[in-house]
FIFI-489895 format. One record per residue (C-alpha): x negated, y negated, z; residue in three letters; residue number from 1. Coordinates in pm, whole numbers, plus 32768, in hexadecimal, padded with zeros to 4 digits. Layout:
+------+------+------+-----+-----+
:   px :   py :   pz : res :   n :
+------+------+------+-----+-----+
:    X :    Y :    Z : ala : NUM :
...
+------+------+------+-----+-----+
***
This chain:
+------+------+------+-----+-----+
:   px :   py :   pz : res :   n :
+------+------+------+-----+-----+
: 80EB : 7D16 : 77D9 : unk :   1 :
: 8007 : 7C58 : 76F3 : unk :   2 :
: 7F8E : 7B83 : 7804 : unk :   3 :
: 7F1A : 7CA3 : 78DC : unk :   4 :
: 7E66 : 7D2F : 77B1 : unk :   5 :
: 7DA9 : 7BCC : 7768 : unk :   6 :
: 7D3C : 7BCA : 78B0 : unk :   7 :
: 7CA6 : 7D5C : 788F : unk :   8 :
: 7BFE : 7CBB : 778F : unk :   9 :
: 7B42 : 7BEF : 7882 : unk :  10 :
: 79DA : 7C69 : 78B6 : unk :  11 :
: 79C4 : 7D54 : 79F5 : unk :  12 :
: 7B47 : 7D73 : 7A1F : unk :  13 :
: 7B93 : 7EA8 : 799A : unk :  14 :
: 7A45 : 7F40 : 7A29 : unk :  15 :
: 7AA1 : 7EB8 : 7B98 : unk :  16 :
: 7BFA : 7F14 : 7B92 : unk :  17 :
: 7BE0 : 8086 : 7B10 : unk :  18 :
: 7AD5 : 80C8 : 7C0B : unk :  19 :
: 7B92 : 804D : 7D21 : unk :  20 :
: 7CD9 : 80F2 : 7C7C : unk :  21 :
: 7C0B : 821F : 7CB9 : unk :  22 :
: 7B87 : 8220 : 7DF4 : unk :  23 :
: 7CE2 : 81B2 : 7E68 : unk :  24 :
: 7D8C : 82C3 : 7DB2 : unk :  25 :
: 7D72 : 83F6 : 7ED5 : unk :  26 :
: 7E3E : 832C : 7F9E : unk :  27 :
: 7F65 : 8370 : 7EAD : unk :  28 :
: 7F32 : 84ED : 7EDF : unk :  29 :
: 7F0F : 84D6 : 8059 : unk :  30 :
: 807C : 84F7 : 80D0 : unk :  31 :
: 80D1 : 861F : 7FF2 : unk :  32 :
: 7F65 : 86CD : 7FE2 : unk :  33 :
: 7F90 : 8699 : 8177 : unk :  34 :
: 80B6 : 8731 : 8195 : unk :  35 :
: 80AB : 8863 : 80B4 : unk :  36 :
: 7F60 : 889D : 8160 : unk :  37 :
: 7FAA : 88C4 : 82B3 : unk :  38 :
: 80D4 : 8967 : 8270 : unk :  39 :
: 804D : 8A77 : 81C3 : unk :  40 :
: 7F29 : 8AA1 : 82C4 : unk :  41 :
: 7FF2 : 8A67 : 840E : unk :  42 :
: 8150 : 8ACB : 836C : unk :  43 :
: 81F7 : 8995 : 844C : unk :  44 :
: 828A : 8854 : 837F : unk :  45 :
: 8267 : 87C6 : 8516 : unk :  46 :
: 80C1 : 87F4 : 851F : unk :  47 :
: 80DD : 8752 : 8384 : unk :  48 :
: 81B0 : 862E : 83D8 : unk :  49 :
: 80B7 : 8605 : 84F9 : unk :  50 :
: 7F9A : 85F7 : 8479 : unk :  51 :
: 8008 : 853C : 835E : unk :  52 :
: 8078 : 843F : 8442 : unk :  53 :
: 7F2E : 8441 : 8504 : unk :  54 :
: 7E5F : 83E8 : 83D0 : unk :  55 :
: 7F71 : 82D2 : 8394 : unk :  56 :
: 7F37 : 8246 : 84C8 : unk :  57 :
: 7DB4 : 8274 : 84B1 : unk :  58 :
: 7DDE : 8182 : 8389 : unk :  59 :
: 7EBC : 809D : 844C : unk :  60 :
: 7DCA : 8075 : 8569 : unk :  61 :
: 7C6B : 8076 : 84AA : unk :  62 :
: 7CD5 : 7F6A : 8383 : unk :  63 :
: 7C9C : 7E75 : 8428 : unk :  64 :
: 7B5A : 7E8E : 84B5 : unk :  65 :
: 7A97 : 7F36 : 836A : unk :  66 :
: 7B4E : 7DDA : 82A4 : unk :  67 :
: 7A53 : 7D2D : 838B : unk :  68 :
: 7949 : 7DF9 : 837B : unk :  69 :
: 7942 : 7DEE : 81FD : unk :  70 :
: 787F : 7C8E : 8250 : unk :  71 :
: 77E8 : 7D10 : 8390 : unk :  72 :
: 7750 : 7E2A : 8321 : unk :  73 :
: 774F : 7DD5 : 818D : unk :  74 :
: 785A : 7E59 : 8079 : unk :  75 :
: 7766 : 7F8D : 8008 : unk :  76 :
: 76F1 : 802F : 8156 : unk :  77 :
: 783D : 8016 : 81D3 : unk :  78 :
: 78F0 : 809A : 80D4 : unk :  79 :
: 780D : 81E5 : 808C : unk :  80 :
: 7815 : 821C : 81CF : unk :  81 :
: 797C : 823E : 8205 : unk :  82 :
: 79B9 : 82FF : 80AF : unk :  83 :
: 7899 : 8408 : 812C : unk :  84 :
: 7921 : 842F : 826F : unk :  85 :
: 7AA1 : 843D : 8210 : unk :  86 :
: 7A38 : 8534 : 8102 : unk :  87 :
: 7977 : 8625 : 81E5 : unk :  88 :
: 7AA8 : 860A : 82DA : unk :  89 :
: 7B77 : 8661 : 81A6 : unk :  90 :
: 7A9D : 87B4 : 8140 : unk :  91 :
: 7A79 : 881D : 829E : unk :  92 :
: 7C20 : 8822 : 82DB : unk :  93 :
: 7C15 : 8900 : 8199 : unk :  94 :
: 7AB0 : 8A1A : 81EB : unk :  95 :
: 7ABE : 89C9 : 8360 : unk :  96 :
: 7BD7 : 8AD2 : 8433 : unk :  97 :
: 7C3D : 899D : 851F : unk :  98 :
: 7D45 : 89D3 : 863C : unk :  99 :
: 7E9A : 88F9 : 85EB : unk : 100 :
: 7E2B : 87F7 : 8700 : unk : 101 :
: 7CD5 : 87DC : 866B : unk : 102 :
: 7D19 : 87A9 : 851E : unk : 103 :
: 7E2A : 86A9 : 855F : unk : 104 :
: 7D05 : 8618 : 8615 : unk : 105 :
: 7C3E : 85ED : 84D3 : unk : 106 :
: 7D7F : 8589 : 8407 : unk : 107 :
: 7D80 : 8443 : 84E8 : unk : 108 :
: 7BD1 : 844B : 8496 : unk : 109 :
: 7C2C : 8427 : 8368 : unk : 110 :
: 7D0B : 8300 : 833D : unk : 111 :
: 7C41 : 8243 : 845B : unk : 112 :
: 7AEF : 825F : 834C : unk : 113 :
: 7B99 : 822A : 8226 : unk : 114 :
: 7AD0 : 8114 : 814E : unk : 115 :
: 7B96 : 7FE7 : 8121 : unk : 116 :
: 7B5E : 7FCA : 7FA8 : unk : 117 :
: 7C91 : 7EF4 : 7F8C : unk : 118 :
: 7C30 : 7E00 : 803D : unk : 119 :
: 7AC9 : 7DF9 : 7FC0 : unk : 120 :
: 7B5F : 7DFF : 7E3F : unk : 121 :
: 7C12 : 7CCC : 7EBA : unk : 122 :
: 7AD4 : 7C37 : 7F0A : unk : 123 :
: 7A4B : 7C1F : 7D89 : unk : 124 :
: 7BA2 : 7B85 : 7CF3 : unk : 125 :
: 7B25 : 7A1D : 7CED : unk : 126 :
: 79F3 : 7A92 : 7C68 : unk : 127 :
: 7AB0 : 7B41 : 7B4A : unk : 128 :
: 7B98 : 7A6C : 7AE2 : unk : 129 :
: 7BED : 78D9 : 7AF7 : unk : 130 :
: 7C9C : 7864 : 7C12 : unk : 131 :
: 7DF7 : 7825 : 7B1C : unk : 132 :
: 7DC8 : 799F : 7B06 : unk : 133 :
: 7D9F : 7A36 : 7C49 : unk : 134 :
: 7F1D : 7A4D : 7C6A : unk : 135 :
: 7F5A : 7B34 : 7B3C : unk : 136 :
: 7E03 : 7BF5 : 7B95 : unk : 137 :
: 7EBF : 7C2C : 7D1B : unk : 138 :
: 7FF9 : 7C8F : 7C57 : unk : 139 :
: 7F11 : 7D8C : 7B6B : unk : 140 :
: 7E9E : 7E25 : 7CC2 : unk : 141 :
: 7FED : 7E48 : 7D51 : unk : 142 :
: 8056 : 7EFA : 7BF5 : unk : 143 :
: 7F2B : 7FD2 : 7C0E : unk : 144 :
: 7F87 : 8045 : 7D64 : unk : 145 :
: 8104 : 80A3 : 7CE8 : unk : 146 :
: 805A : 8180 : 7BE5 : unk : 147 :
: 7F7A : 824B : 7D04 : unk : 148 :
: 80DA : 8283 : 7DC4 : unk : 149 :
: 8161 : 8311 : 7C5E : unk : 150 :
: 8083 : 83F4 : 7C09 : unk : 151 :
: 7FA1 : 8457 : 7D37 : unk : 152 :
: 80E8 : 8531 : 7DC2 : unk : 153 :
: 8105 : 85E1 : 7CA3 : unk : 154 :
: 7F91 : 863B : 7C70 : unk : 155 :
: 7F93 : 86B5 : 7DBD : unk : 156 :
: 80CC : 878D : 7DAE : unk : 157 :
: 8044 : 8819 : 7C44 : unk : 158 :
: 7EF6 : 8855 : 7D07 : unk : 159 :
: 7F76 : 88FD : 7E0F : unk : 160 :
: 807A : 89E7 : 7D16 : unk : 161 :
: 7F45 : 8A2D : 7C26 : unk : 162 :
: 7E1F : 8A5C : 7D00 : unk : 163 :
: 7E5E : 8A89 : 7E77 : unk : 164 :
: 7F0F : 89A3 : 7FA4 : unk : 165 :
: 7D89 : 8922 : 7FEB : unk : 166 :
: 7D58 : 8894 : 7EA0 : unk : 167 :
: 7DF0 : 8767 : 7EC4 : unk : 168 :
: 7D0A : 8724 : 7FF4 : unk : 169 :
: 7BCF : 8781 : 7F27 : unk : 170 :
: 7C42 : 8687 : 7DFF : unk : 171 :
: 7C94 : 8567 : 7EEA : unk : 172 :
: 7B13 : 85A1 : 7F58 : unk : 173 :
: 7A79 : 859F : 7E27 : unk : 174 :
: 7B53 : 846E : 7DB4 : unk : 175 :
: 7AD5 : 83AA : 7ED4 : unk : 176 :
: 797E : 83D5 : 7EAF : unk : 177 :
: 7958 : 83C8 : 7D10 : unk : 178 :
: 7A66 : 827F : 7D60 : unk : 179 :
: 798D : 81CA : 7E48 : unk : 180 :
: 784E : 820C : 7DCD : unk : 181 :
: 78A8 : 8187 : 7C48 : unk : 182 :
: 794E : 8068 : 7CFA : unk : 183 :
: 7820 : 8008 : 7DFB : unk : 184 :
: 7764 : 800F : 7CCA : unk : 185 :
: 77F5 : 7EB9 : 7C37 : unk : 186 :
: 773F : 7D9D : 7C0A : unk : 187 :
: 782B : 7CAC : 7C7D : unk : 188 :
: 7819 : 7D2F : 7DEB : unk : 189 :
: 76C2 : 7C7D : 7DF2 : unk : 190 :
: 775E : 7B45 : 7DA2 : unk : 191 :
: 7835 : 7B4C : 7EC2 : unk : 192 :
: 77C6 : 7A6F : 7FC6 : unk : 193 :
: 7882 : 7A6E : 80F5 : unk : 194 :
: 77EF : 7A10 : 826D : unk : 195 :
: 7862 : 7AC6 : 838A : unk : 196 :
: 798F : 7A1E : 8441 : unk : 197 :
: 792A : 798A : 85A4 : unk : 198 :
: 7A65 : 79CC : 8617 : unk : 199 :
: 7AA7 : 7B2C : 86F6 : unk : 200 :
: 7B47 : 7C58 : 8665 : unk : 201 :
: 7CD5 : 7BD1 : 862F : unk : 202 :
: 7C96 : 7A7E : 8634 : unk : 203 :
: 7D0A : 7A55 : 84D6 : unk : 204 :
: 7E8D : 7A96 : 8594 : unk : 205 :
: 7E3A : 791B : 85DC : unk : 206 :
: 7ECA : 78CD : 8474 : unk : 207 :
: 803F : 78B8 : 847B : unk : 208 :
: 8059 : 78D8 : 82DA : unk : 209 :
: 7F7D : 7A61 : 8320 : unk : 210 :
: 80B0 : 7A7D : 844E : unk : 211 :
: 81DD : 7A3D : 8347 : unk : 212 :
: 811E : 7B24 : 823D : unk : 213 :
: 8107 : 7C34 : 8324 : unk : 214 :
: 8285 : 7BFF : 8380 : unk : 215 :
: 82E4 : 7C08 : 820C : unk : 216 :
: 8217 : 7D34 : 81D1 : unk : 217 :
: 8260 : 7E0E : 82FB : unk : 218 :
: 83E9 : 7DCE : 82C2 : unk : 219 :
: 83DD : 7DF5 : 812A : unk : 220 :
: 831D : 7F59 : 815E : unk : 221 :
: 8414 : 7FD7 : 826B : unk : 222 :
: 853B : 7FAC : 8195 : unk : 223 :
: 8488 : 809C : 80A7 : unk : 224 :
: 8499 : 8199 : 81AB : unk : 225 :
: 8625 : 8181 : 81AD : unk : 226 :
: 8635 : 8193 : 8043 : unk : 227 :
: 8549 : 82E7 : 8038 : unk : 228 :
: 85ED : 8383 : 817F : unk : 229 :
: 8752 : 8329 : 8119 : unk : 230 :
: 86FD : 83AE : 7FAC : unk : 231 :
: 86AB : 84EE : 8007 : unk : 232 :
: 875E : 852A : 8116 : unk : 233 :
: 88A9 : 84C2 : 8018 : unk : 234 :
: 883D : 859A : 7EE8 : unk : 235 :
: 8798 : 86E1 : 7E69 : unk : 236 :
: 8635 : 86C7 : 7E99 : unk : 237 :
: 85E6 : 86C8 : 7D0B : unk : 238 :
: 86F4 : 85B8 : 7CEB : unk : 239 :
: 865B : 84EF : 7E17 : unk : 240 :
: 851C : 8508 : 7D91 : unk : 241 :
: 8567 : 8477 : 7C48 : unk : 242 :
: 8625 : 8368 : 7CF0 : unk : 243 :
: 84EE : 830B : 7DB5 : unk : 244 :
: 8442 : 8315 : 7C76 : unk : 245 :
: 84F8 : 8205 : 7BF4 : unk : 246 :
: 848D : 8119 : 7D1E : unk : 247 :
: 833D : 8133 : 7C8B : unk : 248 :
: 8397 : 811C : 7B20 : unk : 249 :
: 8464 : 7FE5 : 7B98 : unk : 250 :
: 8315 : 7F4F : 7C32 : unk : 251 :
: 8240 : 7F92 : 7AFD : unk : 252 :
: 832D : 7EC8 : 7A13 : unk : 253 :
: 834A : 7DCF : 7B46 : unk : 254 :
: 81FD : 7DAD : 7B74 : unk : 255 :
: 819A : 7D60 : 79C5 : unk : 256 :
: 8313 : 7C79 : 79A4 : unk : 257 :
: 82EF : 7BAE : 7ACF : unk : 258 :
: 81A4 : 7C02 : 7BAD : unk : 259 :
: 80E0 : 7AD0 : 7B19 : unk : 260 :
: 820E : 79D1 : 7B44 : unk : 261 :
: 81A5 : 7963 : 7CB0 : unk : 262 :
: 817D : 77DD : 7C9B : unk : 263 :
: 82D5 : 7787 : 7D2C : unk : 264 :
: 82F2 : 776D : 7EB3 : unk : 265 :
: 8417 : 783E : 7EAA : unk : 266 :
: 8353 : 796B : 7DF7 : unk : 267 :
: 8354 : 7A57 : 7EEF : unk : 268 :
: 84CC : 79DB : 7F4A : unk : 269 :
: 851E : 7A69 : 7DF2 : unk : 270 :
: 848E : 7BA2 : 7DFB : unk : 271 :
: 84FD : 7C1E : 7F20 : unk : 272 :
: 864D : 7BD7 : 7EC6 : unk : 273 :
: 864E : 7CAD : 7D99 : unk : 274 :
: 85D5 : 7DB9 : 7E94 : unk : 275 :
: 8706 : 7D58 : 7F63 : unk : 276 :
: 87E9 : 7D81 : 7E1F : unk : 277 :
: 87A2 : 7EC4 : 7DE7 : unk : 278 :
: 87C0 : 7F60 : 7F45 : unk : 279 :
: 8918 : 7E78 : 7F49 : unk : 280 :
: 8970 : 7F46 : 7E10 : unk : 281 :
: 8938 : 807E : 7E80 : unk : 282 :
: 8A25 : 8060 : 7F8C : unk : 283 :
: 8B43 : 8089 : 7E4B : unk : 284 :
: 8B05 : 81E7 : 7E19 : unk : 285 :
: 8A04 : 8251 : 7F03 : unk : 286 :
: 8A34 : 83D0 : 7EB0 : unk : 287 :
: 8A15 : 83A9 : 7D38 : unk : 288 :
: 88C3 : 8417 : 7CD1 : unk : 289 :
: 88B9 : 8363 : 7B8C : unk : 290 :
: 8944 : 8212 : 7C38 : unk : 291 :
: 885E : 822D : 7D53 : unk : 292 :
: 8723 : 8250 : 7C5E : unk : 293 :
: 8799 : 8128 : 7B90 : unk : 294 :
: 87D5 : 8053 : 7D03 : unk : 295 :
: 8669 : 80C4 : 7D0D : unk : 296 :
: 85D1 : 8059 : 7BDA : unk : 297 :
: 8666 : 7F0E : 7C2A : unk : 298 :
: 85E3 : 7EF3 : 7D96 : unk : 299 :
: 849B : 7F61 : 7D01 : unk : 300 :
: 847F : 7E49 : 7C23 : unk : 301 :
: 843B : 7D51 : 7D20 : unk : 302 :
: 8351 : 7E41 : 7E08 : unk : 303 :
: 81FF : 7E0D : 7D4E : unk : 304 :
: 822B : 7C8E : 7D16 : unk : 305 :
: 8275 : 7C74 : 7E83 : unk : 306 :
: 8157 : 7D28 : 7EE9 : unk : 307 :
: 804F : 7CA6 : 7E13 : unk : 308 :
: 80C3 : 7B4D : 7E7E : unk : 309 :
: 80B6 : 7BA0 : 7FED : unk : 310 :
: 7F3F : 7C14 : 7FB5 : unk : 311 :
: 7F0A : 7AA9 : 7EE3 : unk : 312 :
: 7FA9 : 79E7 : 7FF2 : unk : 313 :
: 7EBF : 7A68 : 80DD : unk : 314 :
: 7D79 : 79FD : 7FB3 : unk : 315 :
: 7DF1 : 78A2 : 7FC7 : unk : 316 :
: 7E4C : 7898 : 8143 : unk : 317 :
: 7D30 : 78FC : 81D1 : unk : 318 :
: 7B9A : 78AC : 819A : unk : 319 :
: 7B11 : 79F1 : 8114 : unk : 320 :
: 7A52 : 7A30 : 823C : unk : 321 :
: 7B9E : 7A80 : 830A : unk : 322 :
: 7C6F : 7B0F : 81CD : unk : 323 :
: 7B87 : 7C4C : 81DD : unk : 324 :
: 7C14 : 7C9D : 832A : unk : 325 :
: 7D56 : 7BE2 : 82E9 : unk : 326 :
: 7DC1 : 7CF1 : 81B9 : unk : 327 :
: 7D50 : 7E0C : 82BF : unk : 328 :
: 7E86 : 7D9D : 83A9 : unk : 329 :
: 7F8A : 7D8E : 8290 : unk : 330 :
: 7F4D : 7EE9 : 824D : unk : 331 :
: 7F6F : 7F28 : 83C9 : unk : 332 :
: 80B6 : 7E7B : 83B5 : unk : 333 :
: 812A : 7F10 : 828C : unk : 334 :
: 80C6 : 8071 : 82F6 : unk : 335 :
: 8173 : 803D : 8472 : unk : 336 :
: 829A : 7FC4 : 83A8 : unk : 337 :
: 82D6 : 80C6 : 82F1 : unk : 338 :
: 82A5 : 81CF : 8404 : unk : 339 :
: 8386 : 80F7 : 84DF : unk : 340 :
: 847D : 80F0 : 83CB : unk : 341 :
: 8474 : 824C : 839A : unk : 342 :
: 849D : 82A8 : 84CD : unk : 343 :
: 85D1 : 81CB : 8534 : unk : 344 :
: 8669 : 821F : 83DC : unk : 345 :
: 8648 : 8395 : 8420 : unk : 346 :
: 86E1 : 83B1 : 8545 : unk : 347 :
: 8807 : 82E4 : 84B6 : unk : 348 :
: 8839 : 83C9 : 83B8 : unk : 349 :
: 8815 : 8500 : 8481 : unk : 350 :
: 8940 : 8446 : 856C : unk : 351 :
: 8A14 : 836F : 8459 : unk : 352 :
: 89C1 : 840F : 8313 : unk : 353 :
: 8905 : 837A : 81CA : unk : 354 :
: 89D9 : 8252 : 81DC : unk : 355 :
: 8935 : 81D3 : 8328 : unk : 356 :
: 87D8 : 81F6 : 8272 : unk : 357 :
: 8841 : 8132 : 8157 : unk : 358 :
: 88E0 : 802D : 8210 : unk : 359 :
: 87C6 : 801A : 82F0 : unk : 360 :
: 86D0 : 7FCE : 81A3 : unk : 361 :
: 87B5 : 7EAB : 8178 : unk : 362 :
: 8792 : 7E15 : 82D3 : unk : 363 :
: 8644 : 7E4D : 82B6 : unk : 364 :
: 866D : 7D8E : 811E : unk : 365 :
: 86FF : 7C6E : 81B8 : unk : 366 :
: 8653 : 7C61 : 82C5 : unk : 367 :
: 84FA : 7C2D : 81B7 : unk : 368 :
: 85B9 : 7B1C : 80EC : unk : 369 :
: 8601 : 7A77 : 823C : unk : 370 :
: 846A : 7A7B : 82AD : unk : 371 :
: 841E : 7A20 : 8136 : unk : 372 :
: 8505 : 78F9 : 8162 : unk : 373 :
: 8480 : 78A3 : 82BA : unk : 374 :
: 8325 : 78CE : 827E : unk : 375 :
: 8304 : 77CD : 8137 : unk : 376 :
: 82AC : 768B : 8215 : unk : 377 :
: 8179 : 774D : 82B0 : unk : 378 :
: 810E : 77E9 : 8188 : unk : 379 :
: 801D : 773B : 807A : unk : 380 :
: 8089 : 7697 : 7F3A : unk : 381 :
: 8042 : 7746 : 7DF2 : unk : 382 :
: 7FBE : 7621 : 7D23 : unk : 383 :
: 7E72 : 75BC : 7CED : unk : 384 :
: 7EA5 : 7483 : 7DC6 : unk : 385 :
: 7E79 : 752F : 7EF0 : unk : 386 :
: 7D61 : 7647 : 7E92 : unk : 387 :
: 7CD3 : 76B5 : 7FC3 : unk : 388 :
: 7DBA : 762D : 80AC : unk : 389 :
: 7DF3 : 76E1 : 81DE : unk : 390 :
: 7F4A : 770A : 828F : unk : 391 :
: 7F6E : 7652 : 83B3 : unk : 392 :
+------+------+------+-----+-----+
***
């Protein structure tokens, strides 16, 4: 712990990483605040889970490109820009009497304009810390993001209770644009100086080390889908959700015990094994609420290492030039993966039961420690020695 609070210490961190924390944070109320939403408007889970998946797959498809065009078209303009227009898109599902197909339309709008502040965030790490600490400030991040998952459902659920269905949609609005604003206005971002890549739009696939991080990522976030499906569809939905929970709580601790312990080549190896462990656990007593949220917490604690190295890997892998739109495609993969997961794992436990789901998250555990192992010749050392290689 005391290392990540030296390093908020460190002039600019704190400032950076709260405004991005921010401007991140709607996306933590989006699959609840989307869901109660249309619900209550269209009074059809089917139109919800739609349009929830079309903003999903707006993300998916538009990452990519706005990653590059943060040095195309420059951090600020492109950022503001997205924020204003995924905001207005926001306020006009809530005032504006839109058909179903219409605003399932503007669901997808959304995701496809959201600002990549992520990747843009990512951007200013060398400039805010030394390069022997850009591991634990890519762990810090991958904490951060745990703690938008934890609490952004519940504000949105209170929201919607307390005020009206709509509300959640109105705060994720105003979150995004107070967000992105406080964070365009850091300094660092003029510091940043990145030139446009020469290569066309997916040439970074070129890099087999961005290939094996995608793999690991995509495979690692659709075994969470098992573990959420299974959970719920195994337990009372209070119990499930409190199992869940303890994913999260798992990645916190993960994330402050183990998040900044990266330098061996067998890092990520190690992480997603304690994932595996946990899902291998929960196999035991899979109906057992308390057992399944302890099988959790342990799963968890290797989630936020693993993903805040994946994100590093990619840092080091790549010139900075191709990273931007590099990070855009891991959250592609990592979003496809966990709609591919959930679907497969859904309709195994609509035909096989709970038990299918779970064992499902473990095929999908092992297969991640497998890529992990795999990948480690094609991925960069973590030692000074080879700063700023790339992986050939």
């Amino acid at each position: 712990m005391r290392t990540y609070l030296d390093l908020l210490r460190l002039k600019g961190v704190a400032r950076v990483m709260g405004s991005q924390l921010l401007a991140r944070f709607p996306w933590g109320l989006v699959s609840l605040g989307f869901v109660i939403f249309f619900y209550s408007k269209f009074h059809s889970y089917a139109i919800a889970g739609i349009a929830l998946g079309a903003q999903t797959v707006g993300v998916a498809v538009s990452g990519p490109l706005l990653g590059r065009k943060l040095v195309g078209w420059g951090i600020r303009p492109t950022l503001l820009i997205g924020a204003s227009l995924a905001a207005a898109l926001m306020l006009a599902e809530v005032l504006i009497d839109l058909p179903a197909w219409l605003a399932i339309v503007f669901a997808a709008l959304i995701g496809a304009v959201s600002p990549p502040v992520q990747s843009a965030s990512r951007l200013t790490f060398p400039i805010l810390v030394g390069e022997d600490k850009v591991s634990v400030l890519f762990a810090f991040d991958a904490i951060s993001q745990e703690i938008i998952w934890v609490v952004g459902p519940v504000l949105a659920t209170f929201l919607a209770a307390l005020i009206s269905p709509a509300a959640p949609l109105v705060a994720m609005a105003v979150f995004l644009i107070a967000g992105t604003i406080w964070f365009t206005r850091n300094p660092e971002l003029d510091q940043i100086k990145v030139e446009e890549p020469e290569h066309r739009m997916g040439g970074v696939l070129k890099y087999p080390a961005l290939l094996w991080v995608m793999a690991i990522g995509t495979l690692l976030v659709a075994g969470f889908s098992g573990v959420e499906i299974g959970t719920v569809g195994s337990l009372p939905k209070t119990a499930a959700g409190f199992a869940i929970g303890a994913l999260s709580v798992g990645s916190i601790a993960g994330g402050i015990w183990f998040g900044h312990r990266t330098s061996s080549k067998f890092a990520m190896a190690t992480f997603t094994s304690i994932i595996l462990l946990g899902y291998l656990l929960a196999l035991v007593m899979p109906s057992n609420p308390w057992w399944l949220g302890f099988c959790w917490l342990i799963a968890g604690m290797g989630v936020a290492p693993a993903l805040g190295l994946l994100n590093f890997l990619i840092s080091k892998a790549l010139p900075a030039s191709s990273a931007v739109e590099a990070y855009g495609w891991l959250g592609a993969g990592q979003l496809l993966g966990y709609s591919g997961g959930a679907a497969i794992t859904g309709i195994a436990l609509d035909l096989n039961g709970p038990l299918m789901a779970f064992l499902l998250a473990g095929g999908f555990g092992i297969a991640t420690v497998l890529a992990s192992l795999l990948a480690i010749r094609s991925l960069p050392k973590l030692d000074k020695e080879t700063e700023g290689q790339l992986a050939q």
